[in-house]
C-alpha positions in Angstrom: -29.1 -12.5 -9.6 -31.7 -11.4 -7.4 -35.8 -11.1 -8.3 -36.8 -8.2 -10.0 -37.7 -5.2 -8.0 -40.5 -5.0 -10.3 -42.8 -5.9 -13.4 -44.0 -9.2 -13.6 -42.9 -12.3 -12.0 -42.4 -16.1 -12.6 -43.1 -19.2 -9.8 -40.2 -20.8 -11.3 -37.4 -17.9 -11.6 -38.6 -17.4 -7.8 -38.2 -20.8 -7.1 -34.5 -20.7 -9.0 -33.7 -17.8 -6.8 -34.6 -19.4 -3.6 -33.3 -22.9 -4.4 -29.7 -22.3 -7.0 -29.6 -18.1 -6.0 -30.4 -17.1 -9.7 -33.5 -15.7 -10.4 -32.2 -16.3 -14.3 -31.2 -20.1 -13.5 -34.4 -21.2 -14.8 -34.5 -23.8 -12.4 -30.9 -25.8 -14.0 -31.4 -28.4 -11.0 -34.7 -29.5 -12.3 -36.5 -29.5 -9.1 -40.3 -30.3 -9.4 -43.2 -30.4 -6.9 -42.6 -26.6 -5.3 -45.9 -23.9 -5.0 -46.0 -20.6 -4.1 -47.2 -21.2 -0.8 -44.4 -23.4 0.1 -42.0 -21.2 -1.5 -42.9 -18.2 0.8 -42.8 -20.8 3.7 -39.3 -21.3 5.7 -37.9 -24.1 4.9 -39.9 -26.0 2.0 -38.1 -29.0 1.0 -36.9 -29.8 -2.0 -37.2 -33.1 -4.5 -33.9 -34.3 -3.5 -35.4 -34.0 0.4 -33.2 -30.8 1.2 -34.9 -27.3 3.4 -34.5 -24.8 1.1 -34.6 -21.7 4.2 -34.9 -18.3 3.3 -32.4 -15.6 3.7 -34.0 -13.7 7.1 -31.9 -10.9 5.7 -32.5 -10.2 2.5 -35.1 -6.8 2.6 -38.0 -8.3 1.0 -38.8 -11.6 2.8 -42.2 -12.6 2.4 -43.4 -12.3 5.9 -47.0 -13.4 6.4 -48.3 -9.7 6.0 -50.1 -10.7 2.7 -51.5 -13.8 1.7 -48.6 -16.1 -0.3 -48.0 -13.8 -3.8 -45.2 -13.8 -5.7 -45.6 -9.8 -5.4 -44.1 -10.6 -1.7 -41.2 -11.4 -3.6 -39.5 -8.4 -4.8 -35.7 -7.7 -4.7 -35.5 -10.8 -3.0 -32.2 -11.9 -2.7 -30.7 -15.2 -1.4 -27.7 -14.6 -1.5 -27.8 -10.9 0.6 -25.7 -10.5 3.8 -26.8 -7.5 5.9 -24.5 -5.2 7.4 -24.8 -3.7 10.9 -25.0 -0.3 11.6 -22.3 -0.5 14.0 -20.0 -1.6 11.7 -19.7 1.9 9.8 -22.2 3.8 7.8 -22.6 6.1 4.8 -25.6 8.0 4.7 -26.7 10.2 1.5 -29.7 12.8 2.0 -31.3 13.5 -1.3 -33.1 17.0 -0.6 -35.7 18.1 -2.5 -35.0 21.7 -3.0 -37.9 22.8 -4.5 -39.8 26.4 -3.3 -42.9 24.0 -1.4 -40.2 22.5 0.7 -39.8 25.5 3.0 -41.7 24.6 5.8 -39.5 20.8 5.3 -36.1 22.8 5.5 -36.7 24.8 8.6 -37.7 21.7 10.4 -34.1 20.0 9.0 -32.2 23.0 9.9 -33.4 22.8 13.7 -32.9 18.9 14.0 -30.1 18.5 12.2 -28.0 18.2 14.5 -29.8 15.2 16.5 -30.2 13.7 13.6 -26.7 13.4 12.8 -26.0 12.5 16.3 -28.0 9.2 15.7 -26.1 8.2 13.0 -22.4 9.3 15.1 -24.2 6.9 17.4 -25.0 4.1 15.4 -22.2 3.9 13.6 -19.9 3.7 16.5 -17.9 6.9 15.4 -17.0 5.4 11.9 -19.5 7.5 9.1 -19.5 9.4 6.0 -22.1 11.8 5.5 -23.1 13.6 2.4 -26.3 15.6 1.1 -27.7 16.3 -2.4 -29.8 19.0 -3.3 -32.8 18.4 -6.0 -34.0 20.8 -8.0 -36.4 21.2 -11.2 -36.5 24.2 -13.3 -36.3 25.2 -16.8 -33.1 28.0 -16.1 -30.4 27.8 -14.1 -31.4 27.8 -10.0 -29.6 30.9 -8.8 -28.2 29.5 -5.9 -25.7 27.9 -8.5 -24.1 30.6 -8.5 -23.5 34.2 -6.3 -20.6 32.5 -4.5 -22.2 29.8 -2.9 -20.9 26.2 -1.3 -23.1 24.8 -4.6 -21.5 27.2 -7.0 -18.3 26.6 -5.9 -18.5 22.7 -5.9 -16.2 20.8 -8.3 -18.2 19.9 -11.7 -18.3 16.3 -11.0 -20.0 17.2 -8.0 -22.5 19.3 -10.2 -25.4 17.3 -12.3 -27.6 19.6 -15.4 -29.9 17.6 -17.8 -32.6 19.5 -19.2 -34.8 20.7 -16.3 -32.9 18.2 -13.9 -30.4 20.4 -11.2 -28.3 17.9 -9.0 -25.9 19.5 -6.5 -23.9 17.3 -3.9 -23.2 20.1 -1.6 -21.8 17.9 0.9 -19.9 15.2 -0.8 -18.9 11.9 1.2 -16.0 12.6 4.1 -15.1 11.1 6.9 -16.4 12.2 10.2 -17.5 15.3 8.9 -20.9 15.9 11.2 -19.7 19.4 11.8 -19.4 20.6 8.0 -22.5 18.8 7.1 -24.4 20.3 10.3 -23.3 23.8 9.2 -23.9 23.4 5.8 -27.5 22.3 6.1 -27.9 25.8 8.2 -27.2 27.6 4.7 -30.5 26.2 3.2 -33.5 28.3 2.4 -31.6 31.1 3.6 -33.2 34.1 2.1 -30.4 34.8 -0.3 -27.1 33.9 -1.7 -24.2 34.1 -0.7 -21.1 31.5 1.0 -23.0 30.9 4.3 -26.8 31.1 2.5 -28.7 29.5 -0.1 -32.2 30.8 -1.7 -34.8 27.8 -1.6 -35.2 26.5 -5.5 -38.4 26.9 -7.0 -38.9 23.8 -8.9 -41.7 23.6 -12.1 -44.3 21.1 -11.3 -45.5 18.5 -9.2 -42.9 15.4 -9.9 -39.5 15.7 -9.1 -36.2 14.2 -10.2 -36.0 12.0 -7.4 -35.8 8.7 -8.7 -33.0 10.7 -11.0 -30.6 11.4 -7.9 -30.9 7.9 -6.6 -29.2 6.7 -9.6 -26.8 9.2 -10.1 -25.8 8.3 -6.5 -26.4 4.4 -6.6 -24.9 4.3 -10.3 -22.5 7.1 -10.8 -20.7 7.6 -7.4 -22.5 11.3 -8.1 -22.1 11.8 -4.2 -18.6 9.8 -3.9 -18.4 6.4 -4.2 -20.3 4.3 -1.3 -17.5 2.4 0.9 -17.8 -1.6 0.8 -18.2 -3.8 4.0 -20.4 -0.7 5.4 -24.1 0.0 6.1 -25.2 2.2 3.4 -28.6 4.7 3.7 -30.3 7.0 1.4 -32.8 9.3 2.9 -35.1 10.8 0.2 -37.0 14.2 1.8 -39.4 15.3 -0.6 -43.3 16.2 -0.8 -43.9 14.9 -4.2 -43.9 12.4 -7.0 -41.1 11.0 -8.6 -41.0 11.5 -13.0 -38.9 8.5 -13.7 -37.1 9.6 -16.8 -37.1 13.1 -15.6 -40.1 14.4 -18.0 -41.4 16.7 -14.9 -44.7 14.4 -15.1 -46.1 10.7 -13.5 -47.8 8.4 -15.0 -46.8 5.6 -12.8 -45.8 3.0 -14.9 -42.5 4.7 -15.8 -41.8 5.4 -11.9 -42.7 2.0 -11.1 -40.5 0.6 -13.6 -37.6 2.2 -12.8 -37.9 2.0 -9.0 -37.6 -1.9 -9.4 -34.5 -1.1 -11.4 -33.2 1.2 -8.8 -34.6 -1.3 -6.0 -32.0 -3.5 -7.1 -29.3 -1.8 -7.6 -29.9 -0.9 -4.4 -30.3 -3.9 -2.7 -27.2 -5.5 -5.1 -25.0 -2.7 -3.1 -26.5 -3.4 -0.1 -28.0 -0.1 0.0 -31.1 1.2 2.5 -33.9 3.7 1.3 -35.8 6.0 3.3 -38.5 8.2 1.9 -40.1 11.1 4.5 -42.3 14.2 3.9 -46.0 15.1 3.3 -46.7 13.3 0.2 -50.0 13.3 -1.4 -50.8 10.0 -3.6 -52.2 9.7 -6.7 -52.8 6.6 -9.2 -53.5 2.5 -8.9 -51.8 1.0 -6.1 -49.0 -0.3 -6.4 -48.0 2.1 -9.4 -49.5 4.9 -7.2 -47.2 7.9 -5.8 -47.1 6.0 -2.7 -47.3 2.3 -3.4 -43.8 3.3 -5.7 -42.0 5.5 -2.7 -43.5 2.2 -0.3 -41.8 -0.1 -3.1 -38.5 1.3 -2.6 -38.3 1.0 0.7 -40.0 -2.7 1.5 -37.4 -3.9 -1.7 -34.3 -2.5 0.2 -35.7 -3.2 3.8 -36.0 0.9 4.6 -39.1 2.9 5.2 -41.6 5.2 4.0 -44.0 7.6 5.9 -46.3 9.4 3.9 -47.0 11.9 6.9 -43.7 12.5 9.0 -41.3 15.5 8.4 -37.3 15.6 8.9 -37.9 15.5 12.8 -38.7 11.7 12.5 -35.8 10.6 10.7 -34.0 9.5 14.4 -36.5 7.3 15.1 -36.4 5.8 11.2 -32.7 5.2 11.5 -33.1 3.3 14.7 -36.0 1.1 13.5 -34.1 0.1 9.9 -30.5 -0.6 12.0 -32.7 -2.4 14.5 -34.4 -4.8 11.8 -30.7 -5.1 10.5 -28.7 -6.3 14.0 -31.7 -8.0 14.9 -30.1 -11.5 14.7 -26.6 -10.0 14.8 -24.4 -10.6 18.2 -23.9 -7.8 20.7 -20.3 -7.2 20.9 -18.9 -4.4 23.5 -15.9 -2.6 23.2 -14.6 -1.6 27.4 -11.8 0.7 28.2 -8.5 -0.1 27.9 -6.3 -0.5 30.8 -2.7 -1.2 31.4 -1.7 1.5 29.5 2.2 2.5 29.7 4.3 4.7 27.1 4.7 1.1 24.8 1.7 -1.2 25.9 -2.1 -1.1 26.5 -4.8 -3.8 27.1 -8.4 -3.8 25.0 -11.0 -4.9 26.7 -14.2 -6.6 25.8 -17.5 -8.4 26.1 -20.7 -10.1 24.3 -23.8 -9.2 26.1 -25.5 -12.5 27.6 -28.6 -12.2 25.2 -25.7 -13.2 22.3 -26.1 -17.0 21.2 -24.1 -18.8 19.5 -21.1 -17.5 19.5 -18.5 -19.1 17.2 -15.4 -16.3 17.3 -14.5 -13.0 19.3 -11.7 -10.7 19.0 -10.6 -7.0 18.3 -9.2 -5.2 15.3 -7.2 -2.0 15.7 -5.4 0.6 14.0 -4.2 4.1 13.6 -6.7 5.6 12.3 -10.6 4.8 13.3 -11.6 5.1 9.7 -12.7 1.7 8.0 -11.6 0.1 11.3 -13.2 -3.6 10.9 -11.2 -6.8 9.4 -10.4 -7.2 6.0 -9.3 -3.7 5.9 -5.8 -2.6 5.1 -3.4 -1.6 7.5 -6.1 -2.9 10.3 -4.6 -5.3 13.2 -7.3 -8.5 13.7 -6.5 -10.3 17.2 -8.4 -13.4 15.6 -10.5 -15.2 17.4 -9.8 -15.2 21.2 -12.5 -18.0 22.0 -16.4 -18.7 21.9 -19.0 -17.5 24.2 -20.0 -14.8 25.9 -17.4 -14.0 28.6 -15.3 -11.1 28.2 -12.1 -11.0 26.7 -8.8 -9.1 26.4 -5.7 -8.9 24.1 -2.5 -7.1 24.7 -0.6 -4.7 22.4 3.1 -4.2 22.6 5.8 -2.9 20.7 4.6 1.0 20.7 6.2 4.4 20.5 5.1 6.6 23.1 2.6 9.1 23.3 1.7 7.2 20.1 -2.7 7.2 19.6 -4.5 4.1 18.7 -7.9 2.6 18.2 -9.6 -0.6 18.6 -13.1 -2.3 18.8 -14.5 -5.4 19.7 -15.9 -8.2 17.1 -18.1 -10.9 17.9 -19.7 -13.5 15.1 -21.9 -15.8 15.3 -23.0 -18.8 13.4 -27.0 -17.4 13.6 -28.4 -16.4 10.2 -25.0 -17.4 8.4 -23.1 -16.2 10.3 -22.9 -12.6 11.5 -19.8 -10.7 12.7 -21.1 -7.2 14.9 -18.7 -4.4 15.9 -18.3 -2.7 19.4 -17.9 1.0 19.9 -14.5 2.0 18.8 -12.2 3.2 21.5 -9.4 5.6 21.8 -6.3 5.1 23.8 -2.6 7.3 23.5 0.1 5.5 25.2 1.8 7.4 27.9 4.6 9.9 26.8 7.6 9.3 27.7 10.8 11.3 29.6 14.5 11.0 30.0 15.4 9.0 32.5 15.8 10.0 36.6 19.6 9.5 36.8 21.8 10.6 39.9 25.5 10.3 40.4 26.7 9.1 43.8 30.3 10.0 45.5 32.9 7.2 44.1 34.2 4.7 47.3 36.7 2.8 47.8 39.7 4.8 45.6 42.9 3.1 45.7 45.4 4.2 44.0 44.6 2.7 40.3 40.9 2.2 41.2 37.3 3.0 42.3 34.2 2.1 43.0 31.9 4.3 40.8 28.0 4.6 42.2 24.6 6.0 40.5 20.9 5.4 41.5 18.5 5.3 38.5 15.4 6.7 39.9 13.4 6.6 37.0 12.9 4.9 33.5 11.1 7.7 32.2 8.7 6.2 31.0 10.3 4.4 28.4 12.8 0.9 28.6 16.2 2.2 29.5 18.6 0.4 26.9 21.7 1.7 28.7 23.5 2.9 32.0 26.6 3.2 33.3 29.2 6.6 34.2 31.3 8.6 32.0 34.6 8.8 33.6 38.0 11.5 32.6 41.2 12.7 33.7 40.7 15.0 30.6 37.1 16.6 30.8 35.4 17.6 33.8 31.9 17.4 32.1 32.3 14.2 30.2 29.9 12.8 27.7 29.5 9.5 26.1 32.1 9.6 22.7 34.0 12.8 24.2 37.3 12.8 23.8 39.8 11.4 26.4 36.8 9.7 28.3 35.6 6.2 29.1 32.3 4.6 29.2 31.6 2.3 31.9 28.5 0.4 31.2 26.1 -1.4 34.4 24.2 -4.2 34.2 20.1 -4.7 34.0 20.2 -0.9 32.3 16.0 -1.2 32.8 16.4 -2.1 36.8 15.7 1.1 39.0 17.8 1.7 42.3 21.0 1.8 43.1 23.9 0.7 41.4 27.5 0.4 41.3 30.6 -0.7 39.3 34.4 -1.0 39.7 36.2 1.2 37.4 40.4 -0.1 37.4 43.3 0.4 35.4 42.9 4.8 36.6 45.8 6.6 36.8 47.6 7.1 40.1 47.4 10.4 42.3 45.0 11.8 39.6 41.4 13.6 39.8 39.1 11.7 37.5 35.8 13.6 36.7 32.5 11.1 37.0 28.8 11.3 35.9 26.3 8.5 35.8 24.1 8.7 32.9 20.8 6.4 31.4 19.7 6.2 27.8 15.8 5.3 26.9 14.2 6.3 23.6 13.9 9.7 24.3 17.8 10.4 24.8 20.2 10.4 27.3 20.2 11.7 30.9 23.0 13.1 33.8 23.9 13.3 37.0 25.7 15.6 37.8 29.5 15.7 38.0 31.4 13.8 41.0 35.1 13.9 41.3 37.5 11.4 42.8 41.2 11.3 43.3 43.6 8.1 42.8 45.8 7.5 45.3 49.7 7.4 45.2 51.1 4.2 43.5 52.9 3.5 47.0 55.9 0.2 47.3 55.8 -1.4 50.0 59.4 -2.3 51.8 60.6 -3.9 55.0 62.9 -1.9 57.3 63.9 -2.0 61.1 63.5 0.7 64.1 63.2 3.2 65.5 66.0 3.7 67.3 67.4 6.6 68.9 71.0 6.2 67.6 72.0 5.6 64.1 74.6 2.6 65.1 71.7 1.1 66.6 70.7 0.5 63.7 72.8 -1.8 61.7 72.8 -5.5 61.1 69.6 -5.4 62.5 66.3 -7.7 60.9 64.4 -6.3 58.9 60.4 -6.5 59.4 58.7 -3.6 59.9 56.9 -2.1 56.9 57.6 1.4 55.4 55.6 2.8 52.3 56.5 5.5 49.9 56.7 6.3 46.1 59.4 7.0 43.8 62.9 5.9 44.4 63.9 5.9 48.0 66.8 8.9 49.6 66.8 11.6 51.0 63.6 13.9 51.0 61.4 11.2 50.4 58.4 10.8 52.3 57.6 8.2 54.1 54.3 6.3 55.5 53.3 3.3 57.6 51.6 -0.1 56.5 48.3 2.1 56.7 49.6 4.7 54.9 49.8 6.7 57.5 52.9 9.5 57.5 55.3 9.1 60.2 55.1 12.5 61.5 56.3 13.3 64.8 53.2 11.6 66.9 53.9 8.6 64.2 57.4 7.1 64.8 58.8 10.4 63.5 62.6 11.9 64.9 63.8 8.6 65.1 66.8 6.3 62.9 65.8 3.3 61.0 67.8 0.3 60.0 68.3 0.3 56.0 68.6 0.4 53.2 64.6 -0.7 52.9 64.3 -4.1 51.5 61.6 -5.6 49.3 61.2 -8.9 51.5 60.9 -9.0 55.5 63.8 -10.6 57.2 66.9 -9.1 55.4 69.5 -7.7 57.5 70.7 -3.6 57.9 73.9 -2.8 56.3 72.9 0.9 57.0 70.6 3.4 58.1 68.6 6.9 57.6 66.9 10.0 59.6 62.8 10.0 59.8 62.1 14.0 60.8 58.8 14.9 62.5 57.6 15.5 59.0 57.9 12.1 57.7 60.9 13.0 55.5 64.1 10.9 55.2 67.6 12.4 56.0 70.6 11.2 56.7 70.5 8.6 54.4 73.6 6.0 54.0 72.4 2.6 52.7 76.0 1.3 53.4 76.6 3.0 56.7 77.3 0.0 59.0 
């Protein structure tokens, strides 16, 4: 339990905080010998000779800017661990909506954008924005109803007690700069309607300020805060707080409760911000100020009296400043490498970085609560110490698939302190059938052939198969068609050419051919290439020619003759190189037969070769 945001203080509770974290531990380890002046000094050692340090991070450090008081020690927490900006950030404006803000709201409405800019900035792309309007008034503001974005918020979004008039008018979203932007545009807009709001008109000095920062603290009256981010509240007003929401100040009350609400605050690890012209009034520290300047030293915000909504840019950079301070500088670079499955992050730890004990990325799907610990977020883990820069590959992804990553870097300073890059975007490369041609088939024989393709492309994508389709049947064949044959290559993902013997064809037949590829996207083919079998051709031995049939018989037989079917009369005949024997090829001539299936047999008869190739005269037992 942390110190008391305020009221009055004990030496030894502070002691208990700084020494057992327990401002209630009534000092169980029964230290002696401390003071407030050592207390309030880094490392003041205990009786059993231990440095009791300070938490650097916890909002209100005592920090030399009084003399030692235990006042110094407000909301003090030792067990606090800050959180960077650039991690993610919810912010909350609490709007006083009250008829002297005019001047407040025009001023908002023209820098509204640049102010939500800073915090797109800061955050590194990962913020929630939402705004609360507040209003005092003994009847029913009428921008709560005529059709407007209050009017037509869901109840839970609406808060009434007594005078009190909450609205959350922009309720906690992701990324939602734009709605917020326009929706701030509506205020003090003359009249109601959807796109306008009339300014409130509010019934006295105090408002319920310190009202809204518990219903959004406490009851989630916004939506609930995330965890693991930097959290803001940025109070715009011009006047008092009324603590119980009595419309008047007395000071004590207010004071009270902002040490309750300090700590609630700080317990959440929550940032308050109070801007506007603000008159004071009372005893410092229970005066209108010294309270608004309470809040913000307990939760390590700020508070400027004088400044109007054009200032808050330069607030939010001073409070995420003070946080990161001690924090490590990681950067998130570019990716590179990126194909249709695979990209490489990239990043670095700026040189001013010490200590560095770990440094990796986490990624996911969705940039939204991107940081480890974080459902459905990737974490690298540590990829080594230092400041060089680093890299990690990521495999295994669809195409044209988006994804987003940032860089981490922790080191062991202040207790170690992990600090987010920039988130980065990358969308692997789509992807595309494959490039597929079919080449002419080579080398036909008469039950074979050589089939050829050239895969010119992958597509984009790894090609898990190639080969042809072949058929007799179909003349545009597809893989699992009927009546044709797949005839799968090897190395499917290699591009080039590529080829493959395709046997056990049908003789003297057109087979119809198309090479084809298959990646994730689908199939791809060439187009269709045709190629005919050759005749299943026997090979005998015979003798000749001769230009007389007796010539013929009882000769050796050695010369080979090729032709299909069963040999006579009217068959066709060819030499050893299939070439017909015509009348320029051993055509008009006899030949010693019957043709034998070994060389060296002798003639017991003979036959006619015409000038067309074509036996005649056929008598296997002439001789």
């Amino acid at each position: 339990m942390a110190v008391p945001g305020s009221g009055q203080l004990s030496l030894l509770k502070i002691f208990s905080e700084k020494n057992e974290s327990d401002y209630t531990a009534n000092n169980a380890d029964g230290e002696s010998g401390f003071s407030l002046r050592g207390l309030s000094d880094d490392g003041n050692s205990d009786s059993s000779g231990g440095n009791i340090n300070l938490n650097v991070h916890s909002p209100n450090l005592p920090d030399s800017n009084a003399a030692h008081a235990m006042s110094e020690f407000y909301s003090y927490d030792h067990d606090f661990v800050p959180i960077a900006c650039n991690l993610a950030m919810d912010v909350v404006f609490l709007i006083d909506y009250t008829g002297s803000m005019d001047d407040d709201m025009t001023t908002l409405k023209s820098n509204v954008s640049t102010i939500t800019n800073k915090i797109v900035s800061r955050s590194g792309g990962d913020y929630r924005l939402a705004a609360v309007l507040i209003d005092q008034t003994s009847s029913q503001p009428s921008y709560w109803g005529n059709g407007t974005v209050v009017a037509n918020l869901n109840s839970s979004f609406r808060y009434n007690s007594g005078t009190i008039w909450l609205a959350a008018m922009v309720p906690f979203a992701h990324s939602n700069k734009s709605d917020f932007d326009t929706k701030i545009g509506f205020l003090d807009g003359g009249s109601n309607s959807a796109t306008s709001m009339e300014l409130g008109n509010g019934v006295g000095l105090p408002e319920p300020n310190d009202t809204a920062i518990d219903r959004v603290i406490n009851h989630n009256f916004a939506g609930a805060f995330r965890s693991g981010v930097n959290k803001m509240i940025i109070l715009l007003t011009d006047n008092a707080p009324d603590g119980d929401g009595d419309d008047s100040f007395d000071g004590t009350e207010e004071y009270d409760k902002m040490g309750t609400l300090s700590n609630n605050a700080v317990a959440n690890n929550i940032t308050i911000m109070i801007c506007g012209s603000i008159s004071d009034s009372g005893t410092f520290p229970k005066s209108i100020h010294g309270i608004y300047q309470g809040y913000a030293d307990n939760t390590g915000g700020s508070f400027n009296s004088s400044h109007d909504p054009s200032n808050i840019t330069s607030f939010i950079d001073s409070i995420c400043n003070d946080i990161e301070n001690l924090f490590p500088s990681a950067i998130t670079n570019a990716e590179t490498n990126v194909t249709n499955a695979s990209f490489q992050m990239n990043g670095d730890v700026s040189n001013d970085s010490t200590n560095i004990t770990a440094k990796g990325f986490v990624r996911a799907t969705t940039s939204v609560n991107l940081r480890k610990g974080v459902s459905g977020v990737t974490d690298t883990g540590s990829l080594g110490t230092g400041t060089a820069a680093f890299s990690s590959n990521v495999t295994g992804l669809t195409s044209g698939s988006t994804h987003f990553y940032r860089a981490y870097a922790t080191t062991s300073d202040g207790g170690g302190l992990t600090s987010y890059g920039d988130i980065e975007s990358v969308t692997t490369n789509s992807a595309s059938a494959p490039g597929i041609v079919t080449l002419a088939p080579t080398n036909i024989t008469h039950n074979s052939m050589r089939l050829n393709g050239n895969l010119t492309s992958t597509g984009g994508a790894t090609v898990t198969a190639k080969g042809w389709v072949i058929s007799s049947f179909s003349s545009t064949p597809v893989l699992g068609g009927f009546g044709v044959t797949n005839v799968t290559a090897l190395d499917p993902n290699t591009t080039g050419a590529y080829n493959r013997t395709a046997s056990g064809l049908s003789s003297n037949t057109t087979h119809y051919i198309r090479a084809y590829a298959t990646n994730s996207v689908g199939t791809a083919y060439g187009v269709v290439r045709t190629g005919q079998t050759t005749s299943n051709f026997v090979i005998r031995y015979i003798a000749g020619p001769f230009n007389k049939s007796f010539f013929a018989c009882f000769q050796t037989m050695n010369l080979v003759v090729r032709f299909t079917g069963t040999f006579g009369n009217g068959t066709q005949v060819y030499d050893s190189s299939l070439n017909l024997m015509n009348s320029s090829n051993g055509g008009n001539k006899w030949y010693a037969g019957p043709p034998a299936s070994s060389s060296g047999a002798t003639s017991a008869g003979f036959f006619f070769v015409n000038s067309s190739g074509v036996v005649s005269n056929f008598s296997p037992l002439g001789c």
